[in-house]
C-alpha positions as CSV (number, residue, x, y, z in Angstrom):
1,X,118.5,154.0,100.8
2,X,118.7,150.3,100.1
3,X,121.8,148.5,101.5
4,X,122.5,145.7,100.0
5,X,124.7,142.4,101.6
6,X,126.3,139.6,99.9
7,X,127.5,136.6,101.4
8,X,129.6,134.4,99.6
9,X,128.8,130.6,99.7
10,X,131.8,128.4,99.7
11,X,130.7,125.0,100.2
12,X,133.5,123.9,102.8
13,X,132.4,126.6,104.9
14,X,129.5,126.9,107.5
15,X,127.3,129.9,108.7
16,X,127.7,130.1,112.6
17,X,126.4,133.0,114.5
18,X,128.4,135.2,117.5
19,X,127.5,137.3,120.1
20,X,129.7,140.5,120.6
21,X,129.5,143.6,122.5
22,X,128.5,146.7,120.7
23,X,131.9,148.4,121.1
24,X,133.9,145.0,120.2
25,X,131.6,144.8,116.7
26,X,132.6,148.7,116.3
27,X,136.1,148.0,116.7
28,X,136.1,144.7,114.3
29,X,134.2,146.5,111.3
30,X,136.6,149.4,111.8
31,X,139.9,147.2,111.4
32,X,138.0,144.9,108.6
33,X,137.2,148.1,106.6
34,X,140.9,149.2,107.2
35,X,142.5,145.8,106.2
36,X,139.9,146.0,103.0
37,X,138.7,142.7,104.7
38,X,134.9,141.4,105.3
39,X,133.7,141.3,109.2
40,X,134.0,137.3,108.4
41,X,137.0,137.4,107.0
42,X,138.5,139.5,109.8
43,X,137.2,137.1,112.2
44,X,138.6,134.0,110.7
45,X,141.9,135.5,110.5
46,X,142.0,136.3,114.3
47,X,140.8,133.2,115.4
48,X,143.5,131.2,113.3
49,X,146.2,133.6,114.7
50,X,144.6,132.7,118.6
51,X,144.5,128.9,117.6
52,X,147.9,129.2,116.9
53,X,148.6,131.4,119.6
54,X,147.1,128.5,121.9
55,X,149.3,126.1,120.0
56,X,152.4,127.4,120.6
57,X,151.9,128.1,124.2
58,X,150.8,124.4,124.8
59,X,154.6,123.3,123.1
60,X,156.3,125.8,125.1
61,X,154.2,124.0,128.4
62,X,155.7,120.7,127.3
63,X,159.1,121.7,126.7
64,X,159.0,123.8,130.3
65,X,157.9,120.4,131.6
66,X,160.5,118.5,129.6
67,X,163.1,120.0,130.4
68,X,162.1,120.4,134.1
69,X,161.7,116.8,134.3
70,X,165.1,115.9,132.3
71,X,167.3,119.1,132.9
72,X,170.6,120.1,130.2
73,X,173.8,119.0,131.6
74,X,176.0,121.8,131.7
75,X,177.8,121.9,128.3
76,X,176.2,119.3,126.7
77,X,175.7,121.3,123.6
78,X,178.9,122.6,123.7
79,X,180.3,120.3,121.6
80,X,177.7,121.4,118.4
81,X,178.7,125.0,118.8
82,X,182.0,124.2,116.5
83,X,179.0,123.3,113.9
84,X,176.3,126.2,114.2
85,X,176.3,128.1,111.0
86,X,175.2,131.8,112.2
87,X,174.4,133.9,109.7
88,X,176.1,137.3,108.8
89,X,174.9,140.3,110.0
């Protein structure tokens, strides 16, 4: 049986190699085949969504810290509530 790979070149893109456990490589060619994705593919899709993942916990940090360091005063927004538009349910 001859198995054949194909790798497609896309200049903007570099080869890299990763180590991962047996089970973990399983488990990624498993959801890859399911999502109809290649093993690369799969992985540059999950480490966008952890990038970004990362990104929005680092703005949440520095609005913890922002707001720690400069607090609300009570009611201060009160006065936009006339002006929020919420939808209908």
């Amino acid at each position: 049986m001859i198995v054949e790979f194909i790798v497609e070149y896309i200049p903007h893109m570099e080869t890299i190699q990763i180590v991962l456990e047996n089970d973990l490589r399983v488990a990624a060619d498993r959801a890859a085949r399911l999502l109809r994705l290649n093993r690369s593919q799969l992985m540059r899709e999950a480490l966008r969504e952890y990038l970004l993942r990362l990104e929005t916990k680092a703005r949440e940090e520095r609005d913890r810290k922002g707001y720690a360091k400069n607090p609300p005063v009570r009611g201060e927004a009160q006065v936009w509530e006339s002006e929020a538009a919420w939808p209908e349910l």
